[in-house]
C-alpha positions in Angstrom: 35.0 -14.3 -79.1 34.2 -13.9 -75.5 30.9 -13.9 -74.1 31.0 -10.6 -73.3 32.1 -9.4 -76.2 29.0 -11.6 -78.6 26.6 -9.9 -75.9 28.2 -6.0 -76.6 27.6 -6.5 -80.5 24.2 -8.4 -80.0 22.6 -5.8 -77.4 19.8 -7.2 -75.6 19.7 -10.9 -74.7 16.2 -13.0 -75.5 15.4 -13.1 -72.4 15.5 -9.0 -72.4 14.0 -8.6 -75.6 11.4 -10.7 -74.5 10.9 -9.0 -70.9 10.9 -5.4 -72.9 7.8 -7.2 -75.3 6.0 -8.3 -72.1 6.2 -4.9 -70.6 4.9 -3.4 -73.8 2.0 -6.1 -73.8 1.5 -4.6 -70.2 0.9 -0.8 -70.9 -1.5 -1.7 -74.2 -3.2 -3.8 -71.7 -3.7 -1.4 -69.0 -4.9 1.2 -71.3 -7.7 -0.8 -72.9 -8.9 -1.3 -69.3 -11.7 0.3 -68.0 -12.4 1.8 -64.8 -9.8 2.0 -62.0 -11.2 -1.2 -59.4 -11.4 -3.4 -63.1 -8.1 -2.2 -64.5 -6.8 -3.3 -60.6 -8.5 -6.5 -60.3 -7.8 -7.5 -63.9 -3.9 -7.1 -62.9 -3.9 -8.9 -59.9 -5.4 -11.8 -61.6 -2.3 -11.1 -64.4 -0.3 -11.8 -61.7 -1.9 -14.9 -60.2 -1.7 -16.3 -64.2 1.9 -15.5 -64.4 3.1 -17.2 -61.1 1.0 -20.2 -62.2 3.1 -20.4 -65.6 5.9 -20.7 -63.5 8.2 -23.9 -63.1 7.2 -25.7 -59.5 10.5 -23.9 -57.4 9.7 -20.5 -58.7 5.8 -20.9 -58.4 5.7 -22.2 -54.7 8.6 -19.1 -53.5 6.3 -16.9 -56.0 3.2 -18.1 -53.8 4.2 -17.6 -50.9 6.1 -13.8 -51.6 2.6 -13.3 -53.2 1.1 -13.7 -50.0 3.0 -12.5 -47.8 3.5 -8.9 -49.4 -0.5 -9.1 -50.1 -1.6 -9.8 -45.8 1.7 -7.1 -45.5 1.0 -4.3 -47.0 -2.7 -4.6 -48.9 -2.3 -0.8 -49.9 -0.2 -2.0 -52.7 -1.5 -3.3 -56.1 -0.4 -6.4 -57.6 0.5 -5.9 -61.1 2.6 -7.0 -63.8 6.2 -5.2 -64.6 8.3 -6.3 -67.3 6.5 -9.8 -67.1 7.2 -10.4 -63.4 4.9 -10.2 -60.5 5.4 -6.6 -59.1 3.5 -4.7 -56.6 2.6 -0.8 -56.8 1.6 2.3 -54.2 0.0 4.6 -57.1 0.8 3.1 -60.0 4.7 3.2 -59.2 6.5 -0.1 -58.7 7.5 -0.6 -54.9 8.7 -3.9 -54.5 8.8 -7.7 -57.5 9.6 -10.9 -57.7 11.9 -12.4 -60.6 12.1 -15.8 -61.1 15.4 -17.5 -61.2 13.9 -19.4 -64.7 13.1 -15.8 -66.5 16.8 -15.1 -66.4 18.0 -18.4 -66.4 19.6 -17.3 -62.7 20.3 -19.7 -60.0 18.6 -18.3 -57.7 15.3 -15.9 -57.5 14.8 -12.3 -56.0 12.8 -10.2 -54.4 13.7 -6.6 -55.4 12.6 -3.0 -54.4 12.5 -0.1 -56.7 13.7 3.1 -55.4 10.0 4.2 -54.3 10.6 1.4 -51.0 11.6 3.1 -48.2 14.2 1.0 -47.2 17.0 3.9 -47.0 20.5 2.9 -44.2 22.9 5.3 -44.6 24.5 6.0 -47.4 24.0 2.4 -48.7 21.7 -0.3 -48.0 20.2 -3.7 -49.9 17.6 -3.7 -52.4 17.6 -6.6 -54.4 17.3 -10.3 -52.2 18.3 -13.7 -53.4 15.9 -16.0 -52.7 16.5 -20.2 -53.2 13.5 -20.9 -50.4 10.9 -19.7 -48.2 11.1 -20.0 -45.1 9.2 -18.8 -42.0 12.0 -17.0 -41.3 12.4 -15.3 -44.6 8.7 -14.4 -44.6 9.1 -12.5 -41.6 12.0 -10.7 -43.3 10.0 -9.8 -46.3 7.2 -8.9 -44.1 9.2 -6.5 -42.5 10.9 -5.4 -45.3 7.9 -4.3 -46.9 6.3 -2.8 -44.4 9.4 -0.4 -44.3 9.2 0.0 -48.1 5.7 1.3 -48.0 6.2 3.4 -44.7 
């Protein structure tokens, strides 16, 4: 039976099962919270645990995307989406990181959620491989998410 076909009759793979049980460990989290500056400080520390959890290559790219979006665009909220470092403009999701480990993917990305502002036409990127980071590439996602947010 092809892979394809085990993964139709199974549904969801671990690794989404378990990304779906993160998220819903999220939202009970959040609403046990109390005020608004705890429930915001509380998640970006969620974040900073979770990119320490990660494996070295996906903790130093996580680091540095962490930074770089934070000095970019500090009206956004680092929180936690589906068990990946995200970051939010009112609560929505704007812009995340996913490691390359989480999925077992070769590479990691950078993704932006249909609140960025990153619209080119008719069609335009949203999702970015990432396998290092550069200077270069933290000017890109510097710039790219200070269009998201604009």
């Amino acid at each position: 039976m092809s892979s394809t076909a085990n993964r139709a009759h199974e549904g969801f793979t671990a690794e989404e099962r378990a990304a779906m049980k993160d998220h819903a460990q999220e939202l009970k989290k959040a609403a046990r919270r109390g005020s608004k500056a705890d429930k915001s400080a509380e998640a970006a520390q969620d974040v900073l645990a979770k990119i320490a959890e990660m494996q070295d290559a996906d903790r130093a790219m996580a680091e540095r995307v962490h930074a770089v979006i934070t000095a970019t665009a500090p009206v956004l909220a680092p929180k936690l989406w589906y068990g990946m470092p995200s970051y939010a403009l009112d609560g929505k999701v704007v812009c995340y990181f996913q490691c390359a480990e989480k999925f077992k993917a070769r590479y990691a990305t950078l993704g932006f959620s249909d609140q960025a502002q990153l619209d080119d036409g008719p069609m335009w990127p949203a999702v970015f491989a990432l396998t290092e980071v550069t200077p270069e590439v933290e000017a890109r996602i510097a710039a790219l998410v200070k269009q998201a947010v604009s």
